[in-house]
C-alpha positions in Angstrom: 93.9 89.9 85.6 93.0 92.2 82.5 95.9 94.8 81.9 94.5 98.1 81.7 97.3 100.6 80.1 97.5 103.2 77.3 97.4 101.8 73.7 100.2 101.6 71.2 100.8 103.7 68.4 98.4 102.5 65.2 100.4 101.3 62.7 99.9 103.6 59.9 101.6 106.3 61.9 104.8 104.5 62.2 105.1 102.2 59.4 104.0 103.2 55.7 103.8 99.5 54.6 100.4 97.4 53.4 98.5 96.2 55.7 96.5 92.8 55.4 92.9 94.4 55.3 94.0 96.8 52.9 94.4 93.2 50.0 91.5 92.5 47.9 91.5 88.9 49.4 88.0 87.4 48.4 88.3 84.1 46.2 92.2 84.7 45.6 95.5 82.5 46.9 96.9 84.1 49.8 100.3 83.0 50.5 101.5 83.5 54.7 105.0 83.1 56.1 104.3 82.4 59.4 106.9 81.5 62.4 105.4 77.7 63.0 109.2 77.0 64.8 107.6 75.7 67.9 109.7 73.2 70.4 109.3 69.6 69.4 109.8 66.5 71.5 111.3 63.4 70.4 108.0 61.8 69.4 106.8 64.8 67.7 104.6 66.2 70.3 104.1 70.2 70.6 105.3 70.9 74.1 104.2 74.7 73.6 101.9 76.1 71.0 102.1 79.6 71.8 103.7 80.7 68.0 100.2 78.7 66.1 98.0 80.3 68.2 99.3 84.1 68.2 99.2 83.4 64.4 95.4 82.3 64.3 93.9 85.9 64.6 95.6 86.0 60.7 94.7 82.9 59.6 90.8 82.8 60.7 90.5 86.7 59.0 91.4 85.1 55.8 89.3 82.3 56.4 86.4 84.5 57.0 87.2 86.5 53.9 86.6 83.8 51.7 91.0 83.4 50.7 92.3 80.5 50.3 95.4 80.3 52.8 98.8 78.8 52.1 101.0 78.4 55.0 104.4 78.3 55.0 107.2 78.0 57.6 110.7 76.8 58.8 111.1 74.7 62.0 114.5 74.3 63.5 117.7 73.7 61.5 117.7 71.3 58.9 120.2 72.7 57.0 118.7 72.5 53.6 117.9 68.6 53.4 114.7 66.7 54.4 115.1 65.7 58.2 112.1 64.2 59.6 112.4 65.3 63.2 112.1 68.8 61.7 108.4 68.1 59.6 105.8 70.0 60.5 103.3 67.5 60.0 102.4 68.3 64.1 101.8 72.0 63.3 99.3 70.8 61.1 97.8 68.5 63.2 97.9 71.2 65.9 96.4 74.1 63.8 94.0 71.9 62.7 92.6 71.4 66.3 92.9 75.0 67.0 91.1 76.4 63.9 88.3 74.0 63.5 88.7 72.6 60.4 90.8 70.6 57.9 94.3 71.6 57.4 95.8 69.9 54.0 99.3 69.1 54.7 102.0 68.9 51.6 104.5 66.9 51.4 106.9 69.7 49.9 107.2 73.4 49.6 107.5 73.7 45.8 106.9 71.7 42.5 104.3 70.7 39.8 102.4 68.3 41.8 101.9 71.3 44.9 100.5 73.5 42.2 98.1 71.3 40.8 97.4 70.9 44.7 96.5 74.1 44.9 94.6 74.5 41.8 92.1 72.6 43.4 91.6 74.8 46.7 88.0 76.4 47.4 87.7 79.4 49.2 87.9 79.2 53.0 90.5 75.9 52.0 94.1 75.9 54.5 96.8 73.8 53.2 100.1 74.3 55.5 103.3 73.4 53.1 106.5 71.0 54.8 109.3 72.9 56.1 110.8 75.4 53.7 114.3 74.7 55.9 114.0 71.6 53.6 114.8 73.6 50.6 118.8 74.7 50.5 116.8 77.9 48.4 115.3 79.2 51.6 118.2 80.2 53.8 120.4 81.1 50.9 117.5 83.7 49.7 117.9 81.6 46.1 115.8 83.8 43.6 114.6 81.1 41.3 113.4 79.1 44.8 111.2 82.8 45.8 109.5 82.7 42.3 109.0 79.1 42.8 107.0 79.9 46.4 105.2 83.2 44.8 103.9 80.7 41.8 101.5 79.5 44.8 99.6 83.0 45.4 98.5 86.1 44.3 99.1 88.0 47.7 101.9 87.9 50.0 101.3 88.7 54.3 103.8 88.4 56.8 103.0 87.3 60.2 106.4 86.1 61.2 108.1 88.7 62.8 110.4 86.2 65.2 111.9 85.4 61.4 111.5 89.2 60.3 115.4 90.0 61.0 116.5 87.0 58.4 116.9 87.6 54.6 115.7 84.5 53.6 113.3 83.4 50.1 110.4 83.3 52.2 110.9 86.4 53.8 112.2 88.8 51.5 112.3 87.0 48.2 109.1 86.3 47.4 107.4 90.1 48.3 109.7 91.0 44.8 107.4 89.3 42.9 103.9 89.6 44.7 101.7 92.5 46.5 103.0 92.2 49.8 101.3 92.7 53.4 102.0 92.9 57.1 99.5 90.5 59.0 98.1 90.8 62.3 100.3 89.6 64.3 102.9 91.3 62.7 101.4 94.5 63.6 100.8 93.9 66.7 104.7 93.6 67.0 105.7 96.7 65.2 102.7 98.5 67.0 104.2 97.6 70.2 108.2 97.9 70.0 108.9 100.7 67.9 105.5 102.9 68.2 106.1 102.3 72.2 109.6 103.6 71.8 108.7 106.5 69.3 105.8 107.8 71.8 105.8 106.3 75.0 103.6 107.1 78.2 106.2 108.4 81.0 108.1 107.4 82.8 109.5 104.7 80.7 111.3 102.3 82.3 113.8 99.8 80.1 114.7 96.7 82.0 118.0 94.9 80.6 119.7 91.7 81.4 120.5 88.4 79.6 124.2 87.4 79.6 126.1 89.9 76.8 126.4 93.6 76.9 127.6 93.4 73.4 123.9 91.8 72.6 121.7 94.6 74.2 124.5 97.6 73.3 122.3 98.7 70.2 119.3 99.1 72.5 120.8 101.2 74.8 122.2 103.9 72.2 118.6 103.8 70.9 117.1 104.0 74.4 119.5 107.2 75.4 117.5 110.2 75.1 113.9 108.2 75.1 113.9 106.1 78.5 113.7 107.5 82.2 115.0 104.9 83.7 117.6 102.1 82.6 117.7 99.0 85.1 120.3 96.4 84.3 120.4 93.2 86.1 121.9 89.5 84.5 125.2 88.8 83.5 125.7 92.0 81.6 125.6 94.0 84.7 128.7 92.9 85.8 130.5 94.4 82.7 129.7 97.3 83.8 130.1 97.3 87.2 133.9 96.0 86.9 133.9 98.8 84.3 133.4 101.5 87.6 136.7 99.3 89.1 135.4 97.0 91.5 135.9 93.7 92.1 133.7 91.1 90.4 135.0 87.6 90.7 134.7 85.2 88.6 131.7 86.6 87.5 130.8 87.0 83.8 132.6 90.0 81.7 132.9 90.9 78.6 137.0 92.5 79.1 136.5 94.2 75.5 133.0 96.0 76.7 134.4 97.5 79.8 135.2 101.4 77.8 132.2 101.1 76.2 130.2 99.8 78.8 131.8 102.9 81.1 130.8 105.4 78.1 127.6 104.4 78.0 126.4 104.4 81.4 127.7 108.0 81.8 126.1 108.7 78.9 123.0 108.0 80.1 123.8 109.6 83.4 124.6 113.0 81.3 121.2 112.3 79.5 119.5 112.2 83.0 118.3 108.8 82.8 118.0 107.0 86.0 120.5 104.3 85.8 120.5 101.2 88.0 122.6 98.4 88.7 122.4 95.4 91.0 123.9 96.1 95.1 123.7 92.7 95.8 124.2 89.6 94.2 123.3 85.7 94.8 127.2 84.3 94.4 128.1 80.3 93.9 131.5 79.0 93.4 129.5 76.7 90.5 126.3 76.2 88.8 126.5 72.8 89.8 123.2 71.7 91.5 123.9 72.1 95.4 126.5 74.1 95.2 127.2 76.6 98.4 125.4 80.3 97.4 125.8 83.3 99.3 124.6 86.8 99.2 126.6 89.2 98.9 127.0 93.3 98.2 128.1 94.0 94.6 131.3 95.4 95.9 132.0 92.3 97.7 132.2 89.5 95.4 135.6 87.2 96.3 137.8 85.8 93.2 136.5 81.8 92.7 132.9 83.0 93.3 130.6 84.3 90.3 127.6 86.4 90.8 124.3 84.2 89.0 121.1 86.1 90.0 120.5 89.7 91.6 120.1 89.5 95.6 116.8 90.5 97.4 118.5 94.2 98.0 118.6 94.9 94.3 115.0 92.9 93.4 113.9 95.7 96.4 115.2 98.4 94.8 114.6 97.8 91.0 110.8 96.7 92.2 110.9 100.2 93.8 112.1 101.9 90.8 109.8 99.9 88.6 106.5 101.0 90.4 105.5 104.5 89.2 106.2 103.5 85.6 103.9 104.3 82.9 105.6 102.4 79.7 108.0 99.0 80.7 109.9 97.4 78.5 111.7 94.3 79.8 114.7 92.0 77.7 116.6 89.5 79.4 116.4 87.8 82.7 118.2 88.8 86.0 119.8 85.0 86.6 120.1 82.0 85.7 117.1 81.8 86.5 116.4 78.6 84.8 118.1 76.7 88.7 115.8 77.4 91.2 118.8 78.9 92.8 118.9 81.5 90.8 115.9 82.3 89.9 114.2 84.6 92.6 115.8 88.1 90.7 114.1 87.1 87.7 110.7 86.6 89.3 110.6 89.0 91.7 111.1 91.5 89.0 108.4 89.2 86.3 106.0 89.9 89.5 106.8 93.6 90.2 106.3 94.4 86.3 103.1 92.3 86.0 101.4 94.1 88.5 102.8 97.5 87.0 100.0 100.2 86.2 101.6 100.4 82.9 101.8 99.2 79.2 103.9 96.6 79.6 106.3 95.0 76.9 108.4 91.6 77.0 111.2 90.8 74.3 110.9 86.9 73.3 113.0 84.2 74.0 114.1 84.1 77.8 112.5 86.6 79.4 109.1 85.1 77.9 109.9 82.4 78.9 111.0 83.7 82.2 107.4 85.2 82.7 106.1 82.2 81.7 107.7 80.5 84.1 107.2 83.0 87.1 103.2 82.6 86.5 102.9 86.3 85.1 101.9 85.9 81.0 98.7 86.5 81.1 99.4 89.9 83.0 101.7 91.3 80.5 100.4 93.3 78.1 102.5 92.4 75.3 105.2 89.3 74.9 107.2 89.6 71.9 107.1 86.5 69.7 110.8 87.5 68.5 113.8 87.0 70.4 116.5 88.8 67.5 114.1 90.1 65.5 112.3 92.2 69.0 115.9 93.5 69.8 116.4 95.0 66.5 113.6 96.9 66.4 114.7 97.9 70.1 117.8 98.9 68.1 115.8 101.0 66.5 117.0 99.0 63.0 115.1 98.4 60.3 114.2 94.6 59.9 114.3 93.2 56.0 111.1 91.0 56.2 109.7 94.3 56.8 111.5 96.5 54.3 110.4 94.1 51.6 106.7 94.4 52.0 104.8 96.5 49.2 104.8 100.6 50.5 101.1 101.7 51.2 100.0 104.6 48.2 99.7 108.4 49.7 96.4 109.0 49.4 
């Protein structure tokens, strides 16, 4: 199915930041920090390549244009010191297979012998470097380890917006010492969470769940006077809902929330957003596989039972709400969604919004994986590669790895 929906906001009307085909790029060393932190079996298979190949639409441009491409990136938490479970010797593999062509992999990040490596590139040439993770320099944002990395190029792009929200050497380090630019994918990001936000088609419908309300607080102060309609479903629903003095088991709360949480939904209310919670909930004593469940009405959940997915009431009513929407933006599933238990909430709702006559937008992490799970990927219009870095920008915060990149000139 081929999502037709209103475009996003062009870049250059939201952002006043470089852009990659704005770089003179022919002939010349092009240094990209991409996000390459793809899940990794125990015998170093890719189980899910999605991250290399929203990347490729970057790297094949400055193949085309005759660059030669250095890629960088971290993968998982090494905590400064060479772990071989954490190479990315696969991603080069990987990349290799998806590009067409040789990928050089070296066996470091920085040094003489990487230089000389890459003294010897032709144009077209793509040498991926070993995780940067490796280097205690790149989490510590280590100056003399930034100029080390920028040694390697004569431009700087950024395509790895799911690291954007980090102030690490490779992210914010080395633009100080090279012409800096956003890459495609990164566009495509900014383009599509804060140009939605800033100008979107109406109604606009935010859809909030995930276990925290102190995670997704920030979005909802942003979302105030720009949404329509505010669903909340997941374990931060409940927050609120004990907030409004009823009875919630021993279903998850955030005790410290519960003034906010009450604020903010009047809040909303006063700003004539549509505000919905869940009126019935899918309740198990335990998580434990084969435990009893029953469904129940929000108002009606009995202490030594936890609510762990929305019931079919609520997926009914939030589907219904959902439906004339022009703009959708969706972060955080409805259940645990993860036990098949739990999960209808989440993919009733991953169903409703996929076949939504709308633009519509998924944060990363979960709820992508959520969608990917329920079958409806390739219906979305956009899925955020960034979990942190997507809710930020929801936050309407300004992300460093952005900030850092070299202003465009007023013409």
């Amino acid at each position: 199915m081929i999502k037709k929906a209103n475009n996003p906001v062009p870049i250059k009307d939201i952002l006043n930041k470089l852009t990659i085909e704005e770089l003179d790029i022919k002939g010349k060393r092009v240094f990209v920090r991409a996000d390459f932190n793809v899940p990794i079996d125990n015998n170093l298979s890719i189980t899910d390549d999605r991250r290399i190949r929203s990347t490729l639409p970057t790297i094949d441009y400055l193949i085309d244009e005759g660059a030669k491409v250095i890629l960088a990136s971290h993968l998982g938490r090494p905590k400064g010191k060479i772990d071989p479970r954490f190479t990315l010797a696969p991603v080069a593999k990987r990349l290799q297979r998806l590009i067409g062509k040789e990928v050089l992999f070296a066996q470091d990040c920085i040094g003489a012998q990487l230089e000389g490596i890459v003294s010897r590139m032709k144009n077209g040439d793509v040498l991926l470097l070993e995780n940067l993770r490796f280097n205690p320099g790149e989490e510590k944002n280590d100056e003399e380890f930034a100029k080390a990395l920028a040694r390697l190029a004569d431009f700087y792009v950024n395509d790895a917006f799911g690291a954007a929200h980090r102030a690490h050497a490779s992210i914010v380090g080395i633009p100080k010492f090279l012409p800096s630019a956003v890459g495609f994918l990164m566009r495509k990001e900014i383009e599509y969470l804060k140009g939605t936000v800033q100008n979107p088609v109406r109604p606009f419908v935010a859809i909030l769940g995930g276990a925290k309300v102190s995670g997704k607080i920030g979005v909802l102060e942003n979302l105030v006077d720009k949404v329509d309609k505010v669903i909340v479903g997941g374990g931060i629903a409940y927050t609120f809902i004990k907030a409004m003095g009823y009875e919630v088991g021993d279903s998850l709360v955030e005790p410290e929330m519960l003034d906010f949480a009450d604020m903010l939904r009047k809040k909303l209310i006063e700003h004539n957003v549509k505000f919905y919670l869940p009126v019935d909930s899918v309740i198990a004593q335990s998580m434990e596989p084969g435990s009893e469940t029953k469904i129940v009405t929000t108002q009606e959940i009995p202490k030594g039972w936890r609510a762990l997915d929305i019931g079919p009431a609520s997926a009914k009513l939030f589907s219904e709400a959902i439906q004339d929407a022009k703009t959708i933006i969706w972060n955080g599933p409805m259940g645990v969604f993860e036990m098949d238990a739990f999960s209808r909430g989440t993919f009733a709702i991953a169903r409703t919004i996929s076949d939504a006559y709308a633009l519509t937008i998924i944060g990363g992490g979960d709820t992508d994986y959520a969608a990917h799970r329920a079958g409806v990927s390739d219906a979305i219009s956009f899925i955020s590669t960034g979990g942190g870095a997507s809710l930020q920008l929801l936050e309407g915060k300004e992300l460093p790895g952005i900030a850092a990149l070299t202003d465009r000139k007023e013409e």
